[in-house]
N, C-alpha and C positions, 0 to 999 in steps of 0.2 A: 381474432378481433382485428379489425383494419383500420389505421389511425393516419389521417391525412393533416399534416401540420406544414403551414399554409402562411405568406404573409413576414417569412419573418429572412435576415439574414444569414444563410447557411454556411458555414464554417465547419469543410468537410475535413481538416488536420489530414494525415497520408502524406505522401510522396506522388505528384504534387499536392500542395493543400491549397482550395478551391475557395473563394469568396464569391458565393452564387448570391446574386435577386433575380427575384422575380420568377424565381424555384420552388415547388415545395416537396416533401419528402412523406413516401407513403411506407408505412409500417403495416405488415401484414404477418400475420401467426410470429410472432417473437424475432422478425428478421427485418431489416430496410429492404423492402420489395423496389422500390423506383425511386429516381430524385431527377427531378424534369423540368424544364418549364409550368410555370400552372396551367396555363390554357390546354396542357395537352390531359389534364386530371379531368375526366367528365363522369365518374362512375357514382355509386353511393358508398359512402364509408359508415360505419357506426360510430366514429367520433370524428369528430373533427375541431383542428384546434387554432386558432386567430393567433400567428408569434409574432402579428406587429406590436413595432418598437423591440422586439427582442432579436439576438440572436439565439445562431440554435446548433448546437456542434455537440461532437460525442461527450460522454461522460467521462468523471477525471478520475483514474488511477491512483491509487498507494500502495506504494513498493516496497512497504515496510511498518507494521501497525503493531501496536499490541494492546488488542479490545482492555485484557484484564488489568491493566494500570485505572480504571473508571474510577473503584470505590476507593482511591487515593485521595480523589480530588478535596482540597480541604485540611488534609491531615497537617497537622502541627508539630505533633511529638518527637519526630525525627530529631536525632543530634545534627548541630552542625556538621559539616561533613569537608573535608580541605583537598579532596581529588575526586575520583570518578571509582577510585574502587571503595573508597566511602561511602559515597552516595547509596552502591550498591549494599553494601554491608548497612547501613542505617536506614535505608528506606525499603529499596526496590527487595531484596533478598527478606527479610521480615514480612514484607508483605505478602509475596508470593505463598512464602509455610504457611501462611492460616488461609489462604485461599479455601472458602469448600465449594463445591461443584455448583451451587444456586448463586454463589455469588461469580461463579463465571458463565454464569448463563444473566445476569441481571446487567454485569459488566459488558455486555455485548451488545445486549436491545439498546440500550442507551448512546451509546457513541455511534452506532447501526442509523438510528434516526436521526442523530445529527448528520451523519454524511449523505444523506438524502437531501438536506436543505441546503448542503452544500455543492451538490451537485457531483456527491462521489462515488461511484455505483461500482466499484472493484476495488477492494482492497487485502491485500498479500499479507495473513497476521503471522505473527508470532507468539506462543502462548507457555507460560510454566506455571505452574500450581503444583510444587514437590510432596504435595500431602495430599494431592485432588489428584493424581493424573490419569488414571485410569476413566474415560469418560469424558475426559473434559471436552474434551475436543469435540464432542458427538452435544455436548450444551452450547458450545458456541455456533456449532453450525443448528442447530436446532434453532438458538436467535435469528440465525444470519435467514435463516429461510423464513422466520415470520416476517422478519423489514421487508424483505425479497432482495436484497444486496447482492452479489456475488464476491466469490472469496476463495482464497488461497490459505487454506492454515495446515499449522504443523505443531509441533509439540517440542520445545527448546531441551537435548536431552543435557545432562550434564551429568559429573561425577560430586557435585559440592556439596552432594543432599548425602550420598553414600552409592553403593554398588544396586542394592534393592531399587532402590528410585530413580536411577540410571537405567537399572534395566526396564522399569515402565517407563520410561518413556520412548524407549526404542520399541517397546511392543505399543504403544499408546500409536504411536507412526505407522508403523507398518499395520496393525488394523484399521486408522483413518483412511491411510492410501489402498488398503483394498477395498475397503468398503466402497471409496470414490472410481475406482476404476470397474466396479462389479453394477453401481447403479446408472452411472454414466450420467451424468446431471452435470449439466452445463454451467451450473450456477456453483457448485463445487470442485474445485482442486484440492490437492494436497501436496506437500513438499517434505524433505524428511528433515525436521528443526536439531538444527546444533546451538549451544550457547556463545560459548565463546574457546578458542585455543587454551584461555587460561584456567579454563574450569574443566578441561575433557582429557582425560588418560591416553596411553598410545590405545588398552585393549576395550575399551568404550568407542573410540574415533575409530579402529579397525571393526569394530561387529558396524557401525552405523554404516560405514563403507560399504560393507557386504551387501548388508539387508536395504540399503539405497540401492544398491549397483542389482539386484536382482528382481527388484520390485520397478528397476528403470526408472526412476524419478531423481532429481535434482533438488539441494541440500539450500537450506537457507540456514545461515550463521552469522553471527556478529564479529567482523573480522577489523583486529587495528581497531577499536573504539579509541582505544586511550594508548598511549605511549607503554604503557604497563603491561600490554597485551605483547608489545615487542621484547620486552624485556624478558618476561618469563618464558617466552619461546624460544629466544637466544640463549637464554641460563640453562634452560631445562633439557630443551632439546636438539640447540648447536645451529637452528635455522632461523628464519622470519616466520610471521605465520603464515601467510599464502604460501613458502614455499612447504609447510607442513600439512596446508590442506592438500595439495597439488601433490604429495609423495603420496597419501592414504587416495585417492582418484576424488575429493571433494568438490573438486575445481572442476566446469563445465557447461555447456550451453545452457541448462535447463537449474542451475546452480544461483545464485544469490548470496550476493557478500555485501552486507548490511556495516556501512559506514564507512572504512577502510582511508581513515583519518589517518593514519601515520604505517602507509606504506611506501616502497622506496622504486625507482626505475624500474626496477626488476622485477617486482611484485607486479607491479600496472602489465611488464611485458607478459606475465605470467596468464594475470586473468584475459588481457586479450588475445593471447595462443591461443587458448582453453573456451573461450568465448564467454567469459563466465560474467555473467548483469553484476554490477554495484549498485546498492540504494544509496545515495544522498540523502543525510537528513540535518539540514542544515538548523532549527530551531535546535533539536534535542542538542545538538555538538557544542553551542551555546550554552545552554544552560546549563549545561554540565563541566562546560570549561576543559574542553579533550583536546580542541583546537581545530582548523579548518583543511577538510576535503580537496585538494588541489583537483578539482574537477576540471579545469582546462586541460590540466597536461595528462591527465586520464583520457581524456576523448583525444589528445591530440593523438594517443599510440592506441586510440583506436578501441577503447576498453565502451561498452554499452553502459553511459551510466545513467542510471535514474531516480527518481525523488519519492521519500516517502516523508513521514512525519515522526514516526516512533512514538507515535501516540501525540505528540502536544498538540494536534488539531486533528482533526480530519476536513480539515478547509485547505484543500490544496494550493488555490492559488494565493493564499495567504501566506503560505511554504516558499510558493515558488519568487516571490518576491524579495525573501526573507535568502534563497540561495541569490539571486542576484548581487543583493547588496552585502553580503558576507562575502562574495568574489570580489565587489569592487574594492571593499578594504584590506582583504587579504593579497591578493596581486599589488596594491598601493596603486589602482588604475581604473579611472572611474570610465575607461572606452574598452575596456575588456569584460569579459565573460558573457554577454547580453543573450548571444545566440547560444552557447552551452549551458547557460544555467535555464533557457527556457524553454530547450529542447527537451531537457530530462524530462519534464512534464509532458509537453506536449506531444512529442514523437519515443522519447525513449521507452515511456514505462506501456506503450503498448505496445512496442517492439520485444520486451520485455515478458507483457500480460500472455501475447500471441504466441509466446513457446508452448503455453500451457493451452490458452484455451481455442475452441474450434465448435461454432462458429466464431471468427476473428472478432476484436473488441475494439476500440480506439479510436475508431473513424468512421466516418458517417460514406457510405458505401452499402450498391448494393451486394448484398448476400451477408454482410456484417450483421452480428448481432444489433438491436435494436435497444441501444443505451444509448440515451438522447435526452440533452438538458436541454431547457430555455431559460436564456439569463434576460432580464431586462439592461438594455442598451441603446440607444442613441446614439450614433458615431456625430462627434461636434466638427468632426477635420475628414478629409475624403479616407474610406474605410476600404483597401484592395487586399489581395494577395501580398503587396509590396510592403503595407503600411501596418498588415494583422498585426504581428508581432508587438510591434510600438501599442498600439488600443489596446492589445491583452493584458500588457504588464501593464499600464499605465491609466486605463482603464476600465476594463472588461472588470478585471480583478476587486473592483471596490464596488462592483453592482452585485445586484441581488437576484440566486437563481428563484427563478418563477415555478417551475414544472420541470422535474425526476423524472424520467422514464426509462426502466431496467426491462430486456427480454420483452421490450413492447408492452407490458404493463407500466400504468400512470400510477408513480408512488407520489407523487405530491401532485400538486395543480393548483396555481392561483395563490403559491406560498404556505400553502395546507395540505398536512400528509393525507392521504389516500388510501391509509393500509387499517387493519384493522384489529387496532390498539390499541389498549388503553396508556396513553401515556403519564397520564394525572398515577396512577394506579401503579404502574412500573415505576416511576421515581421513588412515590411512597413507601413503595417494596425494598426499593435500592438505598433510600435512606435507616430503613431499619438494618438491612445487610451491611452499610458500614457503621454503623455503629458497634455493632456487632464484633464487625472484624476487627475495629481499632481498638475496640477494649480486650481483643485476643494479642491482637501486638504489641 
């Protein structure tokens, strides 16, 4: 299918990132074939798409998701909870044990479709169902290919359930990652999911070591969430965490360290030797009260850090505003952070995305995959290269995307999905599933 989108501002992000008019951008079999002047398009297409008033630039990344938090939304009964390892023990940990497999297939269509409307067409999960796990993984990407989204999942292994459920989830990884490398489908990755330092034994983190380092793929973990994460690494096992992933080989290019709120010089020098991505996720640090990311002086020594959500949206630049101004009050400096917190979004997590996938993602280039929003915009002030930045954060961010387009198929158009859904019918479904589960919890 050949898709000629025409008319509108292109915002091609890269190195350099490009503020074309008077360009339009041809999509042909799932790739950006050409981006040109219009006058030089004179062919026929089988669609064609009118992005005046919009702009039109790649699709947004998350660098950190977890679909199955969906059938939470709502829930009351939690205890109050007074830190972050509460939270987990009263809410997130209860919820996970009664997980069954339909409700992590119902937990995935739903947040799937809203990042569609959001204009978010790659996102990096992370998943635990300790009484589901065998499977699970093969329900959410079974979701993730009805939205048509692409994805990165993996299976969070831990020791807090026991030895048995520990070991499925290191076999839950390692059959998702073969599967992913035997069918080759661009639309799936896979990573090998750790939980956290403080839930994983030395002879559970030494097999996941192994059977990562043999199957060649790179670990995504929650590293440093909370101060307590430093603690019991220190008590337990004489080091920091990063430097306990970095002894077992966890640490590396193709590696993700989800949060790493309360790491120290060292650590930062750790993960940039190692090349190893951090996810930012600045709502969830919030809400949870762990405390803030010093993402400046992470990039300053050089660390790839980028932005995910941890679930509280899949509206990225709803995130990425929300990392802004959690820098300006954490540094006490309302002229700092602007370009590092808006990088993670917009340059880092396909920097990020691009270890994994091939065709490249992130930018609007030929021979890039063909993930391509149009947001409705008007620039009020002059809109260059020089000024993007400023309109992004300041405006882009509070319009509305029009038209989703992932691998060159149109999942929305005109603010209406594309795919074929029933979504009156998946809600229904998902309402009966948690009621369900919360009268299990």
């Amino acid at each position: 299918m050949t898709i000629l989108i025409k008319n509108g501002i292109i915002i091609t992000l890269g190195e350099p990132n490009k503020v074309l008019y008077g360009h339009s951008l041809l999509i042909e079999n799932g790739l950006i074939k050409k981006i040109a002047p219009t006058n030089s398009f004179t062919g026929s297409y089988d669609k064609i798409i009118d992005a005046s008033g919009k702009i039109v630039m790649p699709g947004f990344i998350n660098a950190h998701m977890h679909f199955y938090s969906t059938l939470v939304r709502g829930y009351g009964k939690a205890a109050p909870s007074k830190d972050f390892n509460e939270v987990l023990q009263n809410l997130w940990w209860r919820l996970d044990k009664k997980l069954v497999l339909e409700d992590c297939y119902y937990s995935t269509l739903i947040p799937a479709m809203n990042a569609i409307r959001h204009g978010t067409t790659t996102l990096i999960d992370h998943h635990a169902s300790p009484f589901a796990v065998r499977g699970s993984l093969t329900q959410i990407a079974k979701a993730v290919k009805e939205v048509g989204l692409r994805a990165s999942l993996c299976y969070e292994v831990s020791d807090r359930d026991g030895q048995k459920i520990a070991d499925e989830g290191l076999e839950e990884n390692v059959d998702f990652i073969k599967q992913c490398n035997n069918n080759n489908d661009n639309q799936f990755k896979a990573l090998f999911g750790l939980h956290a330092s403080f839930t994983i034994g030395e002879q559970t983190l030494e097999k996941a070591a192994m059977l990562g380092k043999e199957l060649g793929v790179g670990f995504h973990v929650h590293t440093a969430e909370a101060a307590s994460d430093q603690v019991h690494c220190e008590t337990n096992h004489k080091m920091r965490v990063v430097e306990r992933f970095n002894k077992f080989g966890i640490l590396g290019e193709k590696s993700i360290a989800a949060h790493c709120v309360h790491i120290n010089e060292k650590e930062m020098e750790l993960l940039a030797e190692t090349k190893t991505a951090v996810a930012h996720n600045p709502q969830s640090n919030m809400n949870n009260a762990v405390g803030v990311a010093d993402i400046i002086k992470m990039q300053n020594k050089g660390v790839l850090v980028g932005l995910g959500t941890d679930a509280m949206t899949v509206n990225m630049m709803e995130e990425v505003r929300v990392a802004l101004w959690l820098q300006h009050l954490y540094q006490k400096n309302p002229s700092v952070g602007f370009v590092e917190a808006i990088s993670t979004l917009l340059f880092n997590n396909s920097k990020i995305a691009n270890r994994y996938w091939n065709p490249k993602i992130g930018e609007l280039k030929e021979n890039y995959a063909a993930d391509v929003i149009l947001i409705d915009y008007f620039p009020p002030t002059p809109l260059d290269e020089s000024t993007f930045l400023g309109h992004f954060m300041f405006g882009i961010t509070q319009s509305i995307v029009d038209t989703t387009i992932i691998d060159g198929k149109i999942l929305m158009e005109n603010r209406k999905l594309q795919i074929d859904i029933d979504e009156e019918r998946i809600n229904a479904r998902a309402r009966e599933l948690a009621k369900e589960l919360w009268e299990r919890m």
